[in-house]
N, C-alpha and C positions, 0 to 999 in steps of 0.2 A: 703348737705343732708346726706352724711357717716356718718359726723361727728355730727350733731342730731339723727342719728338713732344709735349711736353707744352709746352717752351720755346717751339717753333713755335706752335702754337696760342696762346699769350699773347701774343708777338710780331704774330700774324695782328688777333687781338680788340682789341689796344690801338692798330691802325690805323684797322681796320672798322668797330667801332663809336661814335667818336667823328665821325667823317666820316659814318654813316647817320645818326646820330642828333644831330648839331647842325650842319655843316657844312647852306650852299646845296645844293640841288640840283645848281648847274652841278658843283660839288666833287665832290658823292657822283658824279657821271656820269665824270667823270675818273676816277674813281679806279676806277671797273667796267672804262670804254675800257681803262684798265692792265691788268687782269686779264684782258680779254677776248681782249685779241691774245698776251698770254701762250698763253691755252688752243689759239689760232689755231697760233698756233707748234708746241702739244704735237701740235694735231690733224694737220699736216703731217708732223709724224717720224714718228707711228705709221703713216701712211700711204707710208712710206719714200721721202718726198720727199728726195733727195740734196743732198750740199754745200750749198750756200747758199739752197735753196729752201725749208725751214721760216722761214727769219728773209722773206726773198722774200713767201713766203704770211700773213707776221703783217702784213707794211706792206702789203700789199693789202689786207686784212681792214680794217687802221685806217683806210687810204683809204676805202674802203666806205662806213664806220663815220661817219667826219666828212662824204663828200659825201653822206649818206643824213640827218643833220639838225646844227642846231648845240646847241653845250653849253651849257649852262643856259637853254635854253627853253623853254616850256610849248606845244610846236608839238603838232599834234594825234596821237593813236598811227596809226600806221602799219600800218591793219589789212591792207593785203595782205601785207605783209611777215609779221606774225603767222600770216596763211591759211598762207602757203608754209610756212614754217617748220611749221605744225604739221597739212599734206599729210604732209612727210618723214617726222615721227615718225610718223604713224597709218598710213602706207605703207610705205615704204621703211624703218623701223626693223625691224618684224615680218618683212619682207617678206629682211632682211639676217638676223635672227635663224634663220628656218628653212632657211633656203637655203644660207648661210654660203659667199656665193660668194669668190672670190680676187680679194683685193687688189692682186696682182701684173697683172691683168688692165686694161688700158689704160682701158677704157672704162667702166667700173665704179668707178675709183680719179680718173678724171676728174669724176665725175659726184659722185664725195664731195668733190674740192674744193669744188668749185660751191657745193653743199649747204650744207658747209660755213661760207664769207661767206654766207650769208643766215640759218643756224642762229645764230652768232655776234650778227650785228649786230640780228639779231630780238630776242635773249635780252638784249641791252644796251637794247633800245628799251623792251621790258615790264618789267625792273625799275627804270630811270629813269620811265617811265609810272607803277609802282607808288608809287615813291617822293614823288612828285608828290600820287599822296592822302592822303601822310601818314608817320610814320612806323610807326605802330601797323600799316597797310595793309601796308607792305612786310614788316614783319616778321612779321606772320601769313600772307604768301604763303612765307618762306622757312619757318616753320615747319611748313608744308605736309610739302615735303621732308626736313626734321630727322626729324620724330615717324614717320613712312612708314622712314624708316633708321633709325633709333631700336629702333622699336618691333618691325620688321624682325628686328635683332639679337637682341634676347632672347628674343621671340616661337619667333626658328628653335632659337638656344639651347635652351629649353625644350623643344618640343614639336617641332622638326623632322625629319621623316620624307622626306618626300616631296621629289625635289629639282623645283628649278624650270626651271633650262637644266642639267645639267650637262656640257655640252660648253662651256657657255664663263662657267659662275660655279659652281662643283661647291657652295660653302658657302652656295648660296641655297636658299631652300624654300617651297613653297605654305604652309605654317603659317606661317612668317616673313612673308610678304609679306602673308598678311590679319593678321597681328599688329598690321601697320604702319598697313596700312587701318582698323582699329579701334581705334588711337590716334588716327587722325587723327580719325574720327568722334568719341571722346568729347570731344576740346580742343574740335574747334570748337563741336559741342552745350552744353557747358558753357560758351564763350565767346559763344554766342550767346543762350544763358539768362539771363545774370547782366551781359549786354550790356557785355563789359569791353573798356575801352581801344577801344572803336568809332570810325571806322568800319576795319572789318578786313576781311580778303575774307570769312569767314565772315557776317557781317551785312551784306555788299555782294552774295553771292551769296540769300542769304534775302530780302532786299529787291527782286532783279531776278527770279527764279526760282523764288520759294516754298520751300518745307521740300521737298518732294519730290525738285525738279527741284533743288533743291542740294546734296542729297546723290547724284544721279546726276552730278553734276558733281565734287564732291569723290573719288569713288571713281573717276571717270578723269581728274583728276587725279593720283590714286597710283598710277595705273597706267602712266601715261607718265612717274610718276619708276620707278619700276621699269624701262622701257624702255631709259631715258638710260642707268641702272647698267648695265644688261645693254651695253646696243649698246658703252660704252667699252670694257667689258670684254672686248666680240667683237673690238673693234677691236685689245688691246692683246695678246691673244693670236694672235690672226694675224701681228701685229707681234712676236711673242717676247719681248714685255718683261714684268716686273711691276707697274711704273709707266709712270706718259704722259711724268714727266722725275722729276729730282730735283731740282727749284727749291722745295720745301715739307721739308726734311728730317724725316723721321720720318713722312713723310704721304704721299708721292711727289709729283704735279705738282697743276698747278692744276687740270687735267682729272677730275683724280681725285678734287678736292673737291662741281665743279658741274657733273658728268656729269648728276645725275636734275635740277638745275634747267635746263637747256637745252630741256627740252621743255614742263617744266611753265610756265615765265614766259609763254612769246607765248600757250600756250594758257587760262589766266589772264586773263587780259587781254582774249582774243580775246571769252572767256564774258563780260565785264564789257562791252564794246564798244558 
């Protein structure tokens, strides 16, 4: 199992990051749209879309996707699309967490399709957006989310007591989740000291917001990649599965990579706007 989840991960990195980091922009956008309707797809089974409606709701999504802007251009970010997308999370994520209503319920499972195309194509608009300031920019928005999971991990390892949902992530913890948060705070502080590899969101959030009001933005930030974990997680247990698919071996789906950046990208962005 290490050793498939280790091969995948080399496989994944000797795609990704030669396309973030030297390829055009129009490139690096393709190759997200790819992945995007990927997760479209996973999002549709977990929601037990039948027969042929998971493949059905990715090419909708793509459709979405292409008639919402074209590829490789510098067109302007799409802050409504951002707004919505990041109503869902700050709403209806929390809102699906306590409640933990049924899936199986018409009008509830309608209403996360929906959601859905515009969670997707919003989450493809802000890291093509990001990518556009650069590459240092994009990848200090992903490691946003890294160090928050990261720090997460060992943080709960260590010191974990307290759980955080455990009705639908039992190995999460309140000491885990500020672990993560106080990773994220030292990288960026030290990367905003020694002003490395700028401009990055950290020194893009200090320059629009000040030290105050960036660190109130950084810490919800981590909080909506918290959310993302959670909500796939609610999603893929009500669906009975342990993965969103098995297209990532040793890893599960793609879902299951870029659950906590699907909140945090539009709202990123939205803060930079």
């Amino acid at each position: 199992m290490l050793k498939t989840r280790v091969i995948t991960a080399i496989v994944l990195l000797a795609v990704l990051l030669p396309v973030t980091l030297f390829a055009p922009v129009g490139a690096f956008g393709a190759l997200i749209a790819f992945v995007v309707v990927f997760a479209a797809w996973e999002w549709a089974r977990l929601l037990k879309l039948g027969g042929a409606g998971p493949v059905i709701y990715a090419l909708v999504t793509a459709v979405a996707l292409v008639a919402s802007t074209t590829l490789g251009t510098g067109v302007e970010q799409p802050r409504p699309l951002f707004q919505a997308a990041t109503v869902f999370w700050a709403l209806a994520g929390p809102f699906v967490l306590l409640r933990k209503p049924v899936l199986a319920q018409g009008s509830w499972r309608l209403f996360l399709f929906v959601a859905g195309i515009v969670v997707f194509v919003a989450c493809w608009h802000a890291l093509v957006a990001a990518r556009i300031e650069g590459v240092p920019f994009v990848l200090s928005l992903l490691l946003v989310v890294w160090l928050a999971d990261i720090g997460a991990y060992f943080s709960g390892k260590a010191f974990g007591k307290h759980k955080l949902a455990p009705a639908i992530s039992p190995g999460k913890t309140w000491e885990g989740a500020l672990g993560g948060w106080v990773a994220v705070l030292v990288v960026a502080t030290l990367a905003a000291l020694l002003h490395a590899f700028e401009p990055t969101l950290y020194s893009a959030l200090l320059e629009r917001l000040g030290a105050p009001r960036a660190l109130i933005a950084l810490t919800v930030l981590v909080v909506f990649s918290v959310v993302g974990d959670l909500f796939e997680s609610m999603l893929k247990r009500q669906a009975g599965v342990k993965d969103s698919s098995g297209l990532l071996p040793g890893h599960g789906g793609v879902l299951d990579r870029v659950d906590a950046l699907l909140p945090v990208l539009p709202l990123a962005m939205l803060l930079l706007g």
